[in-house]
C-alpha positions in Angstrom: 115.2 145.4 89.4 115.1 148.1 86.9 115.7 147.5 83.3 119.0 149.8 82.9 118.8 152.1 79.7 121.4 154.4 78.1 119.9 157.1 76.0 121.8 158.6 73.1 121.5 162.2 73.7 121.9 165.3 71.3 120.6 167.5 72.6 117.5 167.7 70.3 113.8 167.1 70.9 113.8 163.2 69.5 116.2 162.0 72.1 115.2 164.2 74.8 111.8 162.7 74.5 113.2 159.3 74.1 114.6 159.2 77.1 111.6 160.7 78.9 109.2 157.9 77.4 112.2 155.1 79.1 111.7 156.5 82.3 107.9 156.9 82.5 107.9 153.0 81.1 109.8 152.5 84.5 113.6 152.2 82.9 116.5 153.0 85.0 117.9 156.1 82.8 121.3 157.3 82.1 122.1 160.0 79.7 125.0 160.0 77.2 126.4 163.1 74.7 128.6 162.3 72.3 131.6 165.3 71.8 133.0 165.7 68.6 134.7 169.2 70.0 132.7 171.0 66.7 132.9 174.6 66.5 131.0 177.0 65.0 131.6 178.2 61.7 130.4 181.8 60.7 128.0 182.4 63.7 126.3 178.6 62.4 126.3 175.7 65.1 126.5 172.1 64.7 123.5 170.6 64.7 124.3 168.2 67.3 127.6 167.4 69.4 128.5 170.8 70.1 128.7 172.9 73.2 125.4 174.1 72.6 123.9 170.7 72.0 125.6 169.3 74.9 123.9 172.2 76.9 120.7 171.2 76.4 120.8 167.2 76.7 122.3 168.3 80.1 119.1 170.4 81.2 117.3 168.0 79.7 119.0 165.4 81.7 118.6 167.3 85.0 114.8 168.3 83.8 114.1 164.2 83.9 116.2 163.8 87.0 118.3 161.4 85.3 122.6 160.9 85.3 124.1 162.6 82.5 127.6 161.6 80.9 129.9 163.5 78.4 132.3 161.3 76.1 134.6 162.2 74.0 134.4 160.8 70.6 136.7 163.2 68.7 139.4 161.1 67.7 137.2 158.4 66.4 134.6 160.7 64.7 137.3 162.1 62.7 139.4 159.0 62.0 135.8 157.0 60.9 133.7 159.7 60.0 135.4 162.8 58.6 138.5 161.0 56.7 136.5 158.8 55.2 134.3 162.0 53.7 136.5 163.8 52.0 138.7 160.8 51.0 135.4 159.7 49.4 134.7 163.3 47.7 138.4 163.5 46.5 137.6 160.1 45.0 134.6 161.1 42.7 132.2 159.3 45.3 129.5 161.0 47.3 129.4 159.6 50.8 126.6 159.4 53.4 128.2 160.4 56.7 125.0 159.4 58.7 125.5 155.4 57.6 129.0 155.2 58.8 128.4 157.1 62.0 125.7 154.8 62.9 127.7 151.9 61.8 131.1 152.7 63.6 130.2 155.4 66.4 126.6 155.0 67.8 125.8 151.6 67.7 129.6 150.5 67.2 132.0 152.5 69.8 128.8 154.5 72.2 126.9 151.1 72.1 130.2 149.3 73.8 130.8 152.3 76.3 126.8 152.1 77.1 127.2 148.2 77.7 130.3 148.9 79.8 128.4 151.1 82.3 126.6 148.5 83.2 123.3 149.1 80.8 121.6 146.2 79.0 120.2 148.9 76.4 121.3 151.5 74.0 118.1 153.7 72.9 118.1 157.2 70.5 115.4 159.1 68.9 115.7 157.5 65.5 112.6 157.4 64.0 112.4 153.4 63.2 111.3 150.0 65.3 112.8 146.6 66.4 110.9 143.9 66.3 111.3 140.6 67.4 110.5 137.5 65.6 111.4 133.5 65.5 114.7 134.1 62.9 115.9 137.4 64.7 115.4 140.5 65.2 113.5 142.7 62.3 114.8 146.4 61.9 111.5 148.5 60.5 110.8 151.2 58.9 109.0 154.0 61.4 105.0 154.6 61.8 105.5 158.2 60.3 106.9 157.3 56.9 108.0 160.6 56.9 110.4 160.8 59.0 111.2 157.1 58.7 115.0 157.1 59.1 115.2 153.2 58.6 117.9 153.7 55.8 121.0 154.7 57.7 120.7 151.6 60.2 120.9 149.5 57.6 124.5 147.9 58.6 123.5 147.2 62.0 123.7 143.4 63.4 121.3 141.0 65.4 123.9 141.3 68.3 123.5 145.3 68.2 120.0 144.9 67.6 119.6 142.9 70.6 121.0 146.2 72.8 119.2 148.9 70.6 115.3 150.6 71.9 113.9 152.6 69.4 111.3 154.6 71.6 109.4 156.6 69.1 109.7 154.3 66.4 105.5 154.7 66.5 105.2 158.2 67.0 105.0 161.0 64.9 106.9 163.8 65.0 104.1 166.4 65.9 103.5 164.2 69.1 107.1 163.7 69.7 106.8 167.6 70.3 103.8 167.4 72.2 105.2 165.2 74.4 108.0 167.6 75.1 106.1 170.5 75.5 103.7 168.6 78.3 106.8 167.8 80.2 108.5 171.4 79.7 111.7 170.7 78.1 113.1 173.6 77.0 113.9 171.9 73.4 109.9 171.1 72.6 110.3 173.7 69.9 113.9 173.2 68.8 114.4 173.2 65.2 114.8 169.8 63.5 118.6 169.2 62.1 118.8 169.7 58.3 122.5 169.4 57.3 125.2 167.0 58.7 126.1 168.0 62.0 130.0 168.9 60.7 129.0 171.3 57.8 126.3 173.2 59.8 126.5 175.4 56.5 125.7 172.0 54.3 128.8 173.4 52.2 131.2 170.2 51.7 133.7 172.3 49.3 135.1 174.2 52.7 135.9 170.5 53.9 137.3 169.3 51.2 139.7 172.6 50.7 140.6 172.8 54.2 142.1 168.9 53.9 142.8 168.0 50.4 143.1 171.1 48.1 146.0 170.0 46.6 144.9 166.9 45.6 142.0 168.7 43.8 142.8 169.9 40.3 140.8 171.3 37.4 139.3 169.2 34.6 137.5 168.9 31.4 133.6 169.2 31.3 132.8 167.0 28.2 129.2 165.6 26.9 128.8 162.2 26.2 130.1 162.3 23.2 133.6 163.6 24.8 133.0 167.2 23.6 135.2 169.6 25.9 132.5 172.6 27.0 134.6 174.1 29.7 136.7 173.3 32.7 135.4 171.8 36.1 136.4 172.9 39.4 137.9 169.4 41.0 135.7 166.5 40.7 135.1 166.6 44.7 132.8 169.8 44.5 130.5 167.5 42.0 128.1 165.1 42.4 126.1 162.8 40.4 122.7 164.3 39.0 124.1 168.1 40.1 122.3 171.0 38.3 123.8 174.3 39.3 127.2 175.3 39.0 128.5 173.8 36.2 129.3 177.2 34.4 128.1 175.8 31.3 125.6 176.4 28.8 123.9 174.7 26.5 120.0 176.5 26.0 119.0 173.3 27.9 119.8 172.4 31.5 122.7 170.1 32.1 123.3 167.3 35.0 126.7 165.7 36.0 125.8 162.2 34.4 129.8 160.5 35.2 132.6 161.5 36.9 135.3 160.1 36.1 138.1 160.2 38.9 140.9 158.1 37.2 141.0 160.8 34.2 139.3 163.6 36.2 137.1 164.1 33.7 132.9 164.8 34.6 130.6 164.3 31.8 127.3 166.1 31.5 124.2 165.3 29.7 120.0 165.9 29.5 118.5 165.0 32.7 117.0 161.5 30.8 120.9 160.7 30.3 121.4 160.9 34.5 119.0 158.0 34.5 120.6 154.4 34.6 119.4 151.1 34.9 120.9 149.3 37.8 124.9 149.8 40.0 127.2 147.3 41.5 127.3 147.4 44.9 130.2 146.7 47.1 130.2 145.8 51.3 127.0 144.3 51.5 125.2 144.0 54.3 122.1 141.5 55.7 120.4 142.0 58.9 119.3 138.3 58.1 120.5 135.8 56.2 122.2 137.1 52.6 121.0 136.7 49.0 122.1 133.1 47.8 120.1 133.7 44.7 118.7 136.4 42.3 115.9 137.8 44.0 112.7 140.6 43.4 112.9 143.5 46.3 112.7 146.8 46.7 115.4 149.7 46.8 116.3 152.8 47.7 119.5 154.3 46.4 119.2 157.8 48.7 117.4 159.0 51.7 115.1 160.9 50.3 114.1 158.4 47.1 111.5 155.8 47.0 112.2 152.3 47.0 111.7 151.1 43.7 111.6 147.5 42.1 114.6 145.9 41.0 116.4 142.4 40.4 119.4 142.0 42.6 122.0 139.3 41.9 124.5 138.1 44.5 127.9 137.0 43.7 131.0 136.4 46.2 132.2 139.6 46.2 129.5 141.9 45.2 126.0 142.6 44.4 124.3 143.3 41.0 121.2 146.0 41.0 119.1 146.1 37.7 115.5 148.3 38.4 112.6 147.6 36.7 112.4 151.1 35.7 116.0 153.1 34.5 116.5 155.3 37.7 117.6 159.5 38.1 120.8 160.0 39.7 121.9 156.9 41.0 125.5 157.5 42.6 128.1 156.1 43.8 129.4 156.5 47.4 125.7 156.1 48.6 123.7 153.5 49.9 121.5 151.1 48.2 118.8 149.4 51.1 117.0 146.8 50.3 113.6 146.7 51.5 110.6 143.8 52.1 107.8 146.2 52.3 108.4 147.7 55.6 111.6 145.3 56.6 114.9 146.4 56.0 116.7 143.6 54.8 120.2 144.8 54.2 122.2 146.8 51.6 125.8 148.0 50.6 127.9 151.0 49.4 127.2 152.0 45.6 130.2 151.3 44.2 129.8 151.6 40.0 126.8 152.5 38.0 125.3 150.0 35.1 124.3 151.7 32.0 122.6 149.7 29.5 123.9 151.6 26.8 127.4 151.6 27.9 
């Protein structure tokens, strides 16, 4: 009997391709589009989960002669997803979206429906691999370090791990397309999706003034010293180690360095005064067992930042990050992964930023 396969599909090139590889390695293949009923905005598509998305997972679907499903994911995607966003923004934090969708709607919610048809497995085009070992299963970071996406699965579990293929976890994306384009699927030359798939326009401001404009009020703009040097716009259109916008100058170029969401108050320094030496972090994570002592590891604070040395303490309620080396922009509302070389070994939420000087 066939092994019976669910594919998580967006419409884009990575899962179309994903599922393609399943079936030519003799799977039993079933295709499943997640709706999240997003509309365009100003002529600009979601990047995934819209009708245009759904579209072409479905030729895809019928290209590889494969079952395809549509579920309807709205209610949760909002209530898990979106709320949490701009709750988070309106708070002085700066979320990752990707982290909590993996955690609660593709591998939490999909990952259940996929089980319930009847499938033993749950596979998307993530670029990372599962491997697996005496202890458990080991989550690793992709072949392609450059499109290693290994940071936003993070919070996933051995019993999730279990269920989850990662077909192109040693591919590269340049024979991901390939691929497509040998089998003729119309999305071998799709562009990649920059932006999160709810702000095709990458613009978080219209989000936050759509829900919670009146819970956003102007500010002071102070140094670190506690100068006033203008007015801020709300301290949910900021973020940690921001640049532009400020309206502000000094004949030097000025960063966010704090905000401040109990006084709404966002300070703004050099860039060396956006660099700090370790955070606290709060809903920690292990895909293993968890820290019962200080311990030497790697970390990454962002997507798109390098792991870098650092000391992390445990204690019962939270974790304790001090780098090596002082780091640029390190914010809260973002993840901080852990890494063993090329194993992810857990992480947690950024919740408050250490500053040796403070």
């Amino acid at each position: 009997m066939k092994k019976f396969a669910a594919v998580a599909m967006s419409g884009g090139v990575d899962s179309s391709v994903a599922a393609a590889l399943l079936k030519e390695q003799g799977y039993e293949v079933v295709g499943l589009t997640m709706c999240f009923n997003l509309a365009e905005k100003d002529g600009k598509k979601p990047s995934c989960c819209g009708l245009t998305g759904i579209e072409d997972a479905r030729r895809v679907c019928q290209k590889l002669g494969i079952r395809h499903y549509v579920i309807n994911l709205d209610k949760d995607f909002s209530r898990d997803v979106i709320q949490d966003f701009y709750q988070e923004y309106l708070s002085g934090r700066t979320p990752n979206p990707c982290v909590r969708c993996n955690q609660f709607i593709k591998f939490g919610i999909l990952l259940k429906k996929a089980l319930g048809l009847g499938a033993k497995f749950l596979a998307t085009g993530h670029y990372a691999r599962i491997v697996r070992s005496k202890p458990g299963y080991l989550l690793k970071k992709a072949r392609d370090l450059k499109k290693d996406q290994s940071y936003f699965l993070y919070r996933l579990n051995q019993e999730q791990l279990k269920h989850i293929i990662f077909p192109l976890g040693n591919f590269t994306k340049s024979k991901v397309r390939e691929k497509a384009r040998g089998l003729g699927l119309n999305v071998a030359e799709k562009q990649d999706s920059q932006e999160i798939c709810f702000l095709p326009d990458g613009k978080h401001g219209d989000l936050i003034k759509a829900k919670g404009l009146s819970r956003v009020g102007t500010g002071e703009l102070v140094d670190k010293e506690g100068n006033i040097l203008g007015q801020h716009q709300g301290i949910a259109f900021y973020t940690i180690g921001q640049r532009h916008g400020l309206g502000v100058a000094k004949g030097y170029p000025l960063y966010v360095t704090r905000i401040n969401a109990k006084a709404n108050r966002i300070t703004v320094g050099k860039r060396q005064e956006a660099y700090k030496s370790g955070c606290i972090i709060r809903e920690g994570h292990f895909l293993g067992k968890p820290f019962k002592k200080k311990v030497e590891i790697k970390v990454r604070i962002r997507y798109n930042h390098k792991e870098m040395p650092a000391v992390v303490y445990p204690d019962k309620k939270a974790l304790k990050v001090i780098f090596k080396q002082p780091q640029f922009a390190i914010t809260p509302g973002q993840s901080a992964v852990f890494y063993d070389k090329d194993i992810v070994l857990g992480g947690g939420i950024i919740q408050k930023v250490i500053d040796k000087n403070d």
